[in-house]
C-alpha positions in Angstrom: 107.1 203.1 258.9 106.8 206.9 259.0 104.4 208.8 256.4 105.0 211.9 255.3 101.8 214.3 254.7 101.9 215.7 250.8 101.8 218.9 250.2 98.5 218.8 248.5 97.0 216.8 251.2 98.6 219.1 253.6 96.4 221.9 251.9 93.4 220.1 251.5 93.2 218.8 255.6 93.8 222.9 256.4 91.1 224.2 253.8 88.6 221.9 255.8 89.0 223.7 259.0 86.9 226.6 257.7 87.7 230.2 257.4 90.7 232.0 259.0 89.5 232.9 262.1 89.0 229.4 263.0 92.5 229.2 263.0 95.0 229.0 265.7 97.3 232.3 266.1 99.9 232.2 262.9 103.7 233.8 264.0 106.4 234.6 260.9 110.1 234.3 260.9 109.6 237.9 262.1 106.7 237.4 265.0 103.7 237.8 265.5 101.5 237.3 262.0 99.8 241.2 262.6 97.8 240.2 258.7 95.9 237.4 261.0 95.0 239.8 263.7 94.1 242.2 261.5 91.4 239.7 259.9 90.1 239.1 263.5 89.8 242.7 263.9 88.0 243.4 260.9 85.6 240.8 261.7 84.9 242.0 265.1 84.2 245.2 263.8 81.6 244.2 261.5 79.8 242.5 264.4 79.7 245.2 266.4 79.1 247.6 263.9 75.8 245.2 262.6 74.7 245.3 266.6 76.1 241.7 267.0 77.9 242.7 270.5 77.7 239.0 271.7 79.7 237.8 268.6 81.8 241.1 268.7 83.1 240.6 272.3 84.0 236.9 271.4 86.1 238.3 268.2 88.1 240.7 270.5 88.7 238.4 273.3 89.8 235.9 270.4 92.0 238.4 269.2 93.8 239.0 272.5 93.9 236.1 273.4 95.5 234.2 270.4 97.5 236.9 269.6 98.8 239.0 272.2 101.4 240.5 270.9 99.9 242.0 268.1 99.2 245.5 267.5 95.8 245.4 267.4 95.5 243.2 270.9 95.1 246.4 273.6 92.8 248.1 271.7 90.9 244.5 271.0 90.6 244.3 274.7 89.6 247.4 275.3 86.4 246.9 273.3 85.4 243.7 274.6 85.8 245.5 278.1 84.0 248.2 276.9 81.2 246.2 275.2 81.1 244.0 278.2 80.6 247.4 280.7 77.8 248.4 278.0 76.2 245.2 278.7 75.9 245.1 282.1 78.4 242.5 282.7 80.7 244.5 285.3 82.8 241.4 286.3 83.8 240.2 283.1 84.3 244.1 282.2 86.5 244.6 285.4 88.4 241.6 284.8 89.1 242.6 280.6 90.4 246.2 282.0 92.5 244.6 284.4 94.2 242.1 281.8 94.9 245.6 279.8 96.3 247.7 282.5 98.6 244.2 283.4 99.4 243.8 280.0 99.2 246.9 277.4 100.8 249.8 280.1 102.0 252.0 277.3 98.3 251.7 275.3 96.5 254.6 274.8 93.4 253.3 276.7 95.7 252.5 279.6 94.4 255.3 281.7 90.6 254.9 280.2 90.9 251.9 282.1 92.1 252.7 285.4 89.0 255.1 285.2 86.9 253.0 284.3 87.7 250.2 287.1 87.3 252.9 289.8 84.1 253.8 288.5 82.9 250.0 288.8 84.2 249.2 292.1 82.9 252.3 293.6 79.6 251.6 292.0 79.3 248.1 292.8 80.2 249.5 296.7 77.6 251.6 296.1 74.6 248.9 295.2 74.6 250.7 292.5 75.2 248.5 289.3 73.9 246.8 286.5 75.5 243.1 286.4 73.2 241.3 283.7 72.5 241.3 280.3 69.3 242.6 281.2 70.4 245.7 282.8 69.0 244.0 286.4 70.3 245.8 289.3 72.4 242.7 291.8 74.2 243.4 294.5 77.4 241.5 294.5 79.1 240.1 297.8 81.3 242.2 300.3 84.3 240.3 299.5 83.9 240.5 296.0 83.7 244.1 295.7 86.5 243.9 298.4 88.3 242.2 296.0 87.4 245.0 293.4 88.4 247.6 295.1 91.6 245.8 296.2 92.8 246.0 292.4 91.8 249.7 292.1 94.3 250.5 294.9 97.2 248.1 293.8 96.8 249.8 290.1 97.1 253.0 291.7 99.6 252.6 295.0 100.1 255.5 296.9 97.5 258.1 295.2 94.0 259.3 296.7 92.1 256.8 294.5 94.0 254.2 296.5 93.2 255.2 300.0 89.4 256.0 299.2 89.6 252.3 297.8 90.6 251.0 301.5 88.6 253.6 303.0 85.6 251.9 301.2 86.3 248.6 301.8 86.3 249.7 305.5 82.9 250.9 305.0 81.4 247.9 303.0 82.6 245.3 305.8 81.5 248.2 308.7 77.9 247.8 306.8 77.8 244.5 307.0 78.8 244.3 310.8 82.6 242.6 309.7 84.1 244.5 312.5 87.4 243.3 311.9 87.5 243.2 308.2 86.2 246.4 308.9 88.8 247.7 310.9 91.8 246.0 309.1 90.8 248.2 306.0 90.5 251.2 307.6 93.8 250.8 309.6 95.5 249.9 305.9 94.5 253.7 305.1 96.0 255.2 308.2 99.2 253.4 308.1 99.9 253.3 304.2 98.0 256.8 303.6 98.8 258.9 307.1 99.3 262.2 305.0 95.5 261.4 302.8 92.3 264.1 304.2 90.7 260.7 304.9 93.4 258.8 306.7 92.1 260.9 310.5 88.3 259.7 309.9 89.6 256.4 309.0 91.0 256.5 312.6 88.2 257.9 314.3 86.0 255.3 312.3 88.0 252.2 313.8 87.5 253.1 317.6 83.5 254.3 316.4 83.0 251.1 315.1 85.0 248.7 318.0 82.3 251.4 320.6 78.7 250.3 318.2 79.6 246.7 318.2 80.0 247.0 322.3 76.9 249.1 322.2 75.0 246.2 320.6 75.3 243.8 323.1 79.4 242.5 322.5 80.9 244.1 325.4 83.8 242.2 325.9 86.2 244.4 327.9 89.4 243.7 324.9 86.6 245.5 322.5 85.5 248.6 325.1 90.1 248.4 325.5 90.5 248.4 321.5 88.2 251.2 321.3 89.5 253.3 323.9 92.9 253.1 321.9 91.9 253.6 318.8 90.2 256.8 320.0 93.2 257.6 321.8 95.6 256.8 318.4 93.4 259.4 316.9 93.7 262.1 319.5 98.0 261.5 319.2 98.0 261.1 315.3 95.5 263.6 314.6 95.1 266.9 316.4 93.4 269.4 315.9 91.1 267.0 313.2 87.3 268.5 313.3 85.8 265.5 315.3 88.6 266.0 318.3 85.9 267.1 320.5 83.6 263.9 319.8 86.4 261.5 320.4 87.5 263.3 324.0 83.2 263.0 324.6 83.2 259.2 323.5 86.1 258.7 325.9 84.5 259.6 328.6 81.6 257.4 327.5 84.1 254.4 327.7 85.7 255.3 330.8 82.0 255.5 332.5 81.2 252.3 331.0 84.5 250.9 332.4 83.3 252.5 336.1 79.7 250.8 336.0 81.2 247.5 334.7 83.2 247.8 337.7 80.8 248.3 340.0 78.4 245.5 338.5 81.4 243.1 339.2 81.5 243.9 342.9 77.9 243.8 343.0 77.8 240.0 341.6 79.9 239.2 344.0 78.2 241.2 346.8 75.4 238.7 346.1 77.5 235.4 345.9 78.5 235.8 349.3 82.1 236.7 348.6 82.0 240.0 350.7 86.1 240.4 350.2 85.7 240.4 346.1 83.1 242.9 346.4 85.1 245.2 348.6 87.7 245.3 346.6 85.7 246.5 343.9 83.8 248.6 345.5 87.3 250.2 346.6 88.2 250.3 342.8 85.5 252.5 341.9 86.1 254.7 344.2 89.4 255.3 343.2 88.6 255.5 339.7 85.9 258.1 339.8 87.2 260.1 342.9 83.2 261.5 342.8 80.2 260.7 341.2 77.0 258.2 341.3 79.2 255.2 341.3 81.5 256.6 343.7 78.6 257.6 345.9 76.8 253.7 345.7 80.3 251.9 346.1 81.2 253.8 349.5 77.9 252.8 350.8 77.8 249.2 350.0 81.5 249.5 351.5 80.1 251.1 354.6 77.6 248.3 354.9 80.3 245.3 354.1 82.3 247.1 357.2 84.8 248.5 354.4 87.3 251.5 354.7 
């Protein structure tokens, strides 16, 4: 047997489920029930307006939420954002800007927005944020503010703001000694941004950064290679750039560092006992550096082995 709910019962079941905000989001014949948005709206605004942010944030994410379409939705999430910045609560505010440059792109706050997400992600990158009620300064994690900085440039593809975005993710892993997250991002600005004032330190940072890690104990010969090109790249892609003369004096670095790693070899081997390994790189010294300390030690040890 089916029942059928009375009208008057009907009533009385809704009256119990307290005032209209309590409500799920109402939608007319016409759309979207604006009257019911309105009523969250008002509501929010007496919260705020008493001091009650906490309960004023929850109105306007209520608000857009439930009703989305409504009129009053972007500029409901645009106060909760911008309560939730006030507040110290920089994720949640990124995230509330980020559902209203998604959603509301014709709102008058659109561009309020955009700013406002560059200035938090290039804070955060900067240590320098508050990320608690309290106003407590926290440093977040690399790959979160990666993350942050991530949606700054995709909101903004192609313009400056985007490629200082990569060029500070390259710096926030570089910090943190993630070479190659380090060097992915900083490639990302040369190859998407080649025309940006930043793209040729970008460049210059990637074969600086591959030379340090080397430098500090990792020196594979595919790191003091990766290097040598990247400083190379930069000399090809970017002549006449102000730290030209750096890069030609770091190249020379590496190809001294290339000579004595050379020589070391045949001197390992010299003292194994296997007198034709050593020779031989002994010999390739000597033709690299035509002159030199190296040059000088190899043909001795050569003349000493019985070597040309």
């Amino acid at each position: 047997m089916r029942f059928r709910l009375l009208p008057l019962a009907a009533a009385a079941l809704f009256s119990s489920c307290g005032d209209d905000s309590d409500l799920p989001p109402m939608v007319s014949g016409g759309g979207v029930n604006n009257s019911y948005a309105d009523a969250l709206y008002e509501k929010a605004q007496a919260y705020e307006q008493a001091g009650k942010r906490s309960k004023a944030i929850k109105q306007y994410d209520k608000l857009a939420d439930s009703v989305p379409l409504g009129e009053k939705a972007p500029e409901a999430r645009y106060r909760q954002a911008k309560l939730l910045e006030e507040e110290g609560e920089t994720l949640k505010a990124f995230d509330a800007y980020q559902d209203l440059i998604t959603r509301y792109q014709g709102s008058g706050h659109y561009q309020e927005a955009l700013d406002a997400q560059s200035r938090m992600a290039f804070a955060a990158a900067d240590g320098d944020i508050k990320n608690s009620f309290l106003g407590l300064k926290s440093k977040l994690s690399p790959d979160k503010i990666a993350g942050m900085l991530q949606k700054v440039a995709d909101n903004a593809p192609r313009s400056t703001l985007a490629a200082r975005a990569e060029y500070k993710m390259g710096d926030i892993y570089a910090e943190r000694k993630d070479v190659n997250k380090a060097v992915i991002a900083y490639r990302g600005v040369v190859e998407n941004y080649p025309d940006s004032p930043i793209a040729p330190e970008a460049q210059f940072r990637i074969g600086e950064i591959l030379m340090k890690q080397a430098q500090e104990g990792n020196q594979d010969q595919a790191n003091l290679n990766r290097a040598r090109e990247a400083f190379l790249d930069y000399l090809s892609q970017f002549p006449g750039h102000k730290r030209n003369a750096e890069a030609h004096n770091l190249l020379k670095i590496l190809s001294n560092r290339d000579i004595k790693n050379t020589y070391d070899i045949a001197q390992f081997y010299e003292k194994k006992g296997d007198t034709e390994s050593a020779k031989f790189y002994y010999q390739e010294v000597m033709r690299e550096t035509k002159s030199g300390e190296y040059y000088d030690k190899s043909k001795a040890r050569l003349a000493a082995l019985g070597g040309n």
